[in-house]
Residue, then its C-alpha position, 0 to 999 in steps of 0.5 A: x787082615x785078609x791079605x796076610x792070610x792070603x797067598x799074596x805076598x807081593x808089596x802092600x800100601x794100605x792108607x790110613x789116617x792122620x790121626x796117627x801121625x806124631x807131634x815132636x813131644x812124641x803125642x800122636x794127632x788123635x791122642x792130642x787133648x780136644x781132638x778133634x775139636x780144636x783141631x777143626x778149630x785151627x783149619x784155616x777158613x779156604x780148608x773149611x770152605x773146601x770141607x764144607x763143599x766136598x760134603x755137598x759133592x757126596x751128598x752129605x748136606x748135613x755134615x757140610x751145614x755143620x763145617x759151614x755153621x762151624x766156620x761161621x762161628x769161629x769167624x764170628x769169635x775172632x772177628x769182632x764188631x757191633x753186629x758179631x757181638x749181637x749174635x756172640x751167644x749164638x755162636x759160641x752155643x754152636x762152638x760149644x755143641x760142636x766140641x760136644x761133638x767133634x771130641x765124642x769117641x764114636x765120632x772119632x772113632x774111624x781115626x782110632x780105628x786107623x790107628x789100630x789097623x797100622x799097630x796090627x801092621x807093625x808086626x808083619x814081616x813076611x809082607x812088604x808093606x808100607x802105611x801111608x797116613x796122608x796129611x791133615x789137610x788132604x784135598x781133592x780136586x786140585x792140581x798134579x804138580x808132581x811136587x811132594x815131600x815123605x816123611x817117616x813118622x816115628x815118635x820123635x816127631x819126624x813127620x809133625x809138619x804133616x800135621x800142620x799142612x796138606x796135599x792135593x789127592x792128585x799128588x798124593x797119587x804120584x808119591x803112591x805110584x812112585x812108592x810102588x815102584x821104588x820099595x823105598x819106604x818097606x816096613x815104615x809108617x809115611x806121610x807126604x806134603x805136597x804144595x795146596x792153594x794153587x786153584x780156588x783151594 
């Protein structure tokens, strides 16, 4: 919290994770039973691929093996025939490994600690800050299309759409910038929607 301790006092966005957002039944993202897991489980197959690939970008091989088996395994499971019977045991091994993982606190534990950081927020007032949860399926390399939706997250669910959808980092950037300049979203934890899928994801 370097900042409130600081001189500064012009406006603030810190970006934090999804993981904070909330379904309708007033159950934020992280808190959901079997996160991460059955959330990773739920992606379609182009977000995985385009997970899978933005891994290799940044060097992290192993990670992007790992989304590459994982998607692999669902297929395996929802796509049944003679020969993805055969390898079944194999790939329910791997799912099961995988929610071993995906749902062990010191995997998920930046998206807690994302949480926390905008509950340190919240009780800051002498700063004009806003805190941007970008949506679950956030991807890079896409389009600017200029096109995007906020939602203010509360406990009522007002921003669960988010949950369920994505955006290009390129429009993201522009809800950011014209948060800057606007000051419309002072002192409220937001997200945005925007529209993916328009390039080979």
């Amino acid at each position: 919290m370097a900042i409130v301790r600081s001189i500064y006092r012009g406006p603030v966005i810190i970006i934090g994770g999804a993981g904070s957002l909330h379904y309708k039944n007033g159950v934020q993202l992280c808190d959901d039973e079997g996160f991460a897991f059955k959330h990773w489980y739920t992606w379609p197959y182009v977000h995985m691929e385009y997970m899978a690939t933005r891994m290799f970008d940044h060097g992290q091989m192993g990670f992007g093996y790992f989304i590459r088996l994982f998607k692999w395994a669902k297929s395996n499971r929802e796509n049944p025939g003679w020969f993805s019977w055969l390898s079944r045991p194999w790939a329910n091994l791997l799912l099961w490994k995988a929610k071993q993982i995906l749902t062990n606190p010191d995997t998920v534990g930046l998206i807690f600690c994302s949480r926390v950081t905008l509950s340190m927020w919240e009780g800051v007032k002498d700063i004009q800050w806003s805190f941007l949860s970008p949506p679950w399926q956030l991807r890079d390399k896409g389009l600017r299309t200029g096109k995007y939706e906020v939602l203010v997250d509360d406990s009522a669910g007002s921003a669960e759409p988010a949950i369920n959808n994505g955006i290009y980092n390129e429009d993201m950037a522009v809800a950011i910038v014209d948060e800057v300049e606007n000051k419309k979203l002072t002192h409220k934890h937001w997200t945005c929607t925007g529209p993916v899928g328009l390039k080979e994801w």
